[in-house]
C-alpha positions in Angstrom: 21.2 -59.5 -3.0 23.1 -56.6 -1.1 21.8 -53.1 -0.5 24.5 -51.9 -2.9 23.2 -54.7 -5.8 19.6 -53.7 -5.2 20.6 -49.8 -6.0 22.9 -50.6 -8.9 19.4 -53.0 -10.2 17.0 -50.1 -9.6 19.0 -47.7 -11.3 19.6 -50.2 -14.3 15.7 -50.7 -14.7 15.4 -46.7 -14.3 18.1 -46.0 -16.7 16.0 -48.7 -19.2 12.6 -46.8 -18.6 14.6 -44.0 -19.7 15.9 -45.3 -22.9 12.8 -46.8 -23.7 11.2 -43.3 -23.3 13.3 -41.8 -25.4 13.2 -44.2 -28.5 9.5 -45.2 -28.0 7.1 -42.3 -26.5 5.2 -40.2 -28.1 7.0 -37.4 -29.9 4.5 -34.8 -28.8 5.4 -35.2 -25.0 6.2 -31.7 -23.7 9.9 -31.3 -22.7 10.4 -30.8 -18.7 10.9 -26.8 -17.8 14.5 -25.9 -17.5 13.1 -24.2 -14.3 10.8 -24.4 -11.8 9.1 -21.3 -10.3 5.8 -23.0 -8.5 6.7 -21.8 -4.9 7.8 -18.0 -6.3 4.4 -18.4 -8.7 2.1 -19.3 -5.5 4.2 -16.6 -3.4 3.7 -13.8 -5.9 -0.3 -14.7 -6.2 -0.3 -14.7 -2.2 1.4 -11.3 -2.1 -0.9 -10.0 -4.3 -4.1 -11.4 -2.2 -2.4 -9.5 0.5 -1.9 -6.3 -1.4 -6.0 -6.2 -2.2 -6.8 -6.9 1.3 -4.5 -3.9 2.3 -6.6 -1.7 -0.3 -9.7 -2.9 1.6 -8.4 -1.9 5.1 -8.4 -5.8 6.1 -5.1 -5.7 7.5 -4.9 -9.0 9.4 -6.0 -10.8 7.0 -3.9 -8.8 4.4 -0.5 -9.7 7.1 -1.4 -12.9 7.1 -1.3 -13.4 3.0 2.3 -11.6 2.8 3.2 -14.2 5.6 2.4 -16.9 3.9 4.1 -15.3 0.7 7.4 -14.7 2.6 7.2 -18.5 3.4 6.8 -19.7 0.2 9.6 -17.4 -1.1 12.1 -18.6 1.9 11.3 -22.1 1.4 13.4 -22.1 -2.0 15.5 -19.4 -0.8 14.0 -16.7 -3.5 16.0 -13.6 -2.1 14.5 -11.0 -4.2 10.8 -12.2 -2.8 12.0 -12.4 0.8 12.7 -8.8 0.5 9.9 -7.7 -0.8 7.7 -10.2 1.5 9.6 -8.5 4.4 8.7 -4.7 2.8 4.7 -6.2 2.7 4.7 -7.2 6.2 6.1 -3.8 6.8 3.8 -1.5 5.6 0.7 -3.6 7.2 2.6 -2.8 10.7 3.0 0.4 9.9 -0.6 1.3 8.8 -2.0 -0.2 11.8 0.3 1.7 14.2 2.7 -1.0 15.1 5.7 1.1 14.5 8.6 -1.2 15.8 7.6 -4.2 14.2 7.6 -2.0 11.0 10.9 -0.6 11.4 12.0 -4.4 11.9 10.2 -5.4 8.7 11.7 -2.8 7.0 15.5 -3.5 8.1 15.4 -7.0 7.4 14.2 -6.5 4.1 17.2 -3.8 3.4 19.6 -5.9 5.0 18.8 -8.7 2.8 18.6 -6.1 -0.2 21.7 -4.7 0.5 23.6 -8.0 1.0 22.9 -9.3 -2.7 22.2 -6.7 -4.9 18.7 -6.3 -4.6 18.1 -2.3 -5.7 14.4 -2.5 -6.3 13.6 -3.8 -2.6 16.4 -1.8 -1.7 14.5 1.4 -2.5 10.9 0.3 -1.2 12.7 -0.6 2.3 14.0 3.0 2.3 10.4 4.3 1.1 9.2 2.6 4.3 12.1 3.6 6.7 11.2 7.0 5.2 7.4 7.0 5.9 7.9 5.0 9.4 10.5 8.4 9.9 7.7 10.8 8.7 4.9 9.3 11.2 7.6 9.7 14.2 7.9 13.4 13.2 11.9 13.1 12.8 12.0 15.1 9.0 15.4 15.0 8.8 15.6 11.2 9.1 12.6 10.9 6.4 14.4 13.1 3.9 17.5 11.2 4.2 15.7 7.7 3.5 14.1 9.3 0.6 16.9 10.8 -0.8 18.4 8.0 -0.8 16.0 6.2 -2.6 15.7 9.0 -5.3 19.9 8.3 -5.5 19.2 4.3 -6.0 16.7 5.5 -8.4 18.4 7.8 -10.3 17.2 9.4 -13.1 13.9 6.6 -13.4 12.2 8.5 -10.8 8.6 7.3 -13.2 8.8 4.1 -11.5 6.2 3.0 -9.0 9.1 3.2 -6.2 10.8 6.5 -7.4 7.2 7.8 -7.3 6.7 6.9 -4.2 9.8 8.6 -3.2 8.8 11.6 -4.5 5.4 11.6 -3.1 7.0 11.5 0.6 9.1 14.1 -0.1 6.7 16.2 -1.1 4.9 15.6 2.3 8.6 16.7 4.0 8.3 19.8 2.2 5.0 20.6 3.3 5.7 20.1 6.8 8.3 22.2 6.6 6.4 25.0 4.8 8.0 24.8 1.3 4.9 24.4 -0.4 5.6 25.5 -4.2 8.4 22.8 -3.6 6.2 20.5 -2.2 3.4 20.9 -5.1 5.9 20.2 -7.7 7.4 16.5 -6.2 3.5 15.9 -5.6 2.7 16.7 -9.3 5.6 15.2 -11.0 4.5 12.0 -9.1 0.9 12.3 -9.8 2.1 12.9 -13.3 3.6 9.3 -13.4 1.2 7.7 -11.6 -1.4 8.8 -14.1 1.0 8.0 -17.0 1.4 4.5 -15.8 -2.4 4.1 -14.6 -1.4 3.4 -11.1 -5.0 5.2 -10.0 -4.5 4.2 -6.3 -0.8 6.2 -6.0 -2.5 8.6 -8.0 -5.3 8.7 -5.6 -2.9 9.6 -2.6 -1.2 12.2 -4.7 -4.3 14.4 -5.4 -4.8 13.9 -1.7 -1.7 15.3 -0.6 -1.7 17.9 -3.6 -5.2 18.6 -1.4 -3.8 19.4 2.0 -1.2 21.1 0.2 -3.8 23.5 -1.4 -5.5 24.1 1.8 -2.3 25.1 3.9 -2.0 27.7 1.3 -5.5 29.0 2.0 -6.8 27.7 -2.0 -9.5 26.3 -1.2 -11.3 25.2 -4.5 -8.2 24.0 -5.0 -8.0 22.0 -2.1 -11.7 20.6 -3.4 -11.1 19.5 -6.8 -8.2 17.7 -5.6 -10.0 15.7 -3.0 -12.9 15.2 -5.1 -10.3 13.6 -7.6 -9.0 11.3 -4.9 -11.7 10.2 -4.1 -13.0 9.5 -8.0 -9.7 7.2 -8.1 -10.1 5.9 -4.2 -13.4 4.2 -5.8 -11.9 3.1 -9.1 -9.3 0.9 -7.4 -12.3 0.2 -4.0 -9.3 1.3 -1.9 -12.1 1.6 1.2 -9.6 3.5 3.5 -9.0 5.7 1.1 -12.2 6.5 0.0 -12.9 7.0 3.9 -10.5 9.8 4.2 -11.5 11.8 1.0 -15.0 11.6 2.2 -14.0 13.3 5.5 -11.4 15.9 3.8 -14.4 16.5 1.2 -16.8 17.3 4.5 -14.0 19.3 5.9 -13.3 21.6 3.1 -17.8 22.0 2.4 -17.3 23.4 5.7 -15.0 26.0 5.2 -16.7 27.0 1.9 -19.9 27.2 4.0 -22.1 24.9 2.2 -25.2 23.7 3.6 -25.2 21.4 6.6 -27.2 18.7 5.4 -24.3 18.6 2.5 -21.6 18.3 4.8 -22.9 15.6 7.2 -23.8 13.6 3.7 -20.0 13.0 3.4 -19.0 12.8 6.8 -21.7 10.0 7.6 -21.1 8.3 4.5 -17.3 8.2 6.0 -18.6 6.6 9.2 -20.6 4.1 6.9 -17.3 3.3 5.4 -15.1 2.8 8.5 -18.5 0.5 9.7 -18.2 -1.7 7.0 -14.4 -1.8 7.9 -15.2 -3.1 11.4 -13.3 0.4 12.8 -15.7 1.7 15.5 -13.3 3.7 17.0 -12.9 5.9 13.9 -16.7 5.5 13.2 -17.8 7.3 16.2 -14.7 9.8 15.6 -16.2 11.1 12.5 -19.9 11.4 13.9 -18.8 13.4 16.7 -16.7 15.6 14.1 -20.2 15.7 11.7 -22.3 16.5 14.8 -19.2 19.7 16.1 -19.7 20.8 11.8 -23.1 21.2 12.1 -24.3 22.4 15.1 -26.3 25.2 14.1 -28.4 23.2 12.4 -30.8 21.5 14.6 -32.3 18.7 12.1 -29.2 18.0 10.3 -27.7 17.2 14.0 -30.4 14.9 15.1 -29.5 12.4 12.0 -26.2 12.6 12.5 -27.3 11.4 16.6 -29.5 9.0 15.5 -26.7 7.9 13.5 -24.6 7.3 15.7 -27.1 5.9 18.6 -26.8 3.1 15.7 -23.1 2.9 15.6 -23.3 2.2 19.6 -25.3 -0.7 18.7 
């Protein structure tokens, strides 16, 4: 028998099996899906791995989920999830300070947006340009990224992107001193954020709607804002988060004047925080700040020493 005759008798006996399927088997066999989405399935579930290991400050472990994700998504050429993998990998370089790999991250993921159509990456890539532009201090780079964004939006500014838009907006107007501007992009996004319960964007709007209020000298403002962030910070155990309202919360007792012992309570609890993080460099930051808030009171600073004799440890 030739190669050819072999392949023509295979097919024959395949094509049989077939037919015999069809008139014989059972009636209740499931039909085959018209398509198959098990790589995009596993990369979406290892994106969103990532994105609660980003919440919990574990940031190479959260890279190396969106990684993995990107991939799985490149492997069957799923454009839309290369994008967004590329976005992912981005914001993990630029929360741990590893600016030019962000701005790469970022780029490739707008390229590839921009090449087919891709609007909703499109506007998260910009988000990130925008808030990689923000931590370089060029505003008028930021605000062009935004606006942008807000443009590709349009007039859905409730979604989670056109939220986020408006959030970093309202942190260029600050900046630049236009705070009643800056208050109402931070409100309208905490408005949709709320609306929509996305309690961790939420979160970071009642922060910023905090520094706002402080800058302006409202300082019970500033208070019940970061008290808010962090009541949302905890419902979503975004651990970073809830590290920074404790510190803004110790900052602003201070200016109100409130007892020591009450300040260093939040400021240690911060450190306790950034411990359980494995960040002993920001650990020992906020001990030394507890220990400078407190000086006039001699017991209150001994704790906060003792406490830190353990973070050398």
């Amino acid at each position: 028998m030739t190669r050819s005759d072999g392949i023509l008798s295979f097919r024959a006996l395949l094509l049989v099996a077939t037919l015999t399927g069809l008139l014989f088997g059972c009636s209740s066999v499931p039909k085959p899906p018209e398509t198959v989405v098990v790589r995009q399935n596993r990369a979406a579930q290892l994106a969103e791995f990532g994105n609660n290991h980003l919440n919990r400050g574990l940031y190479a472990q959260a890279l190396q989920f969106f990684e993995m994700s990107l991939r799985e998504n490149q492997a069957v050429d799923h454009l839309p999830g290369v994008a967004r993998s590329h976005n992912s990998i981005g914001r993990v370089h630029l929360v741990t300070g590893e600016l030019d790999r962000a701005r790469v991250s970022f780029e490739t993921a707008l390229a590839v947006s921009r090449r087919h159509g891709l609007t909703l990456p499109e506007t998260q890539s910009l988000a990130g340009l925008g808030e990689l532009a923000l931590r370089t201090g060029d505003l008028t780079g930021a605000r062009a990224f935004m606006t942008e964004g807000l443009t590709i939006v349009g007039g859905n500014d409730r979604s989670l992107e056109g939220s986020i838009l408006l959030h970093n907006l309202a942190e260029i107007e600050m900046r630049e001193g236009n705070l009643g501007e800056a208050v109402r992009l931070a409100e309208r996004a905490l408005q949709h954020n709320m609306a929509a319960k996305r309690y961790e964007e939420g979160a970071a709007n009642h922060y910023l709607l905090s520094r706002i209020a402080h800058r302006s000298g409202d300082n019970p403002r500033a208070l019940r804002h970061a008290r808010a962030a962090l009541a949302y910070d905890k419902r979503t155990e975004n651990s970073p988060g809830i590290a920074q309202d404790l510190v803004a919360i110790g900052e602003l007792l201070a200016v109100a004047g409130e007892a020591s012992l009450v300040i260093a309570d939040y400021l240690v609890r911060a450190a306790d925080v950034y411990r359980a993080l494995g960040w002993p460099d920001r650990e020992t930051a906020v001990l030394i700040r507890a220990e400078a808030l407190t000086m006039g009171d001699a017991d209150t600073v001994r704790l906060i020493r003792a406490r830190r004799g353990q973070s050398d440890e």
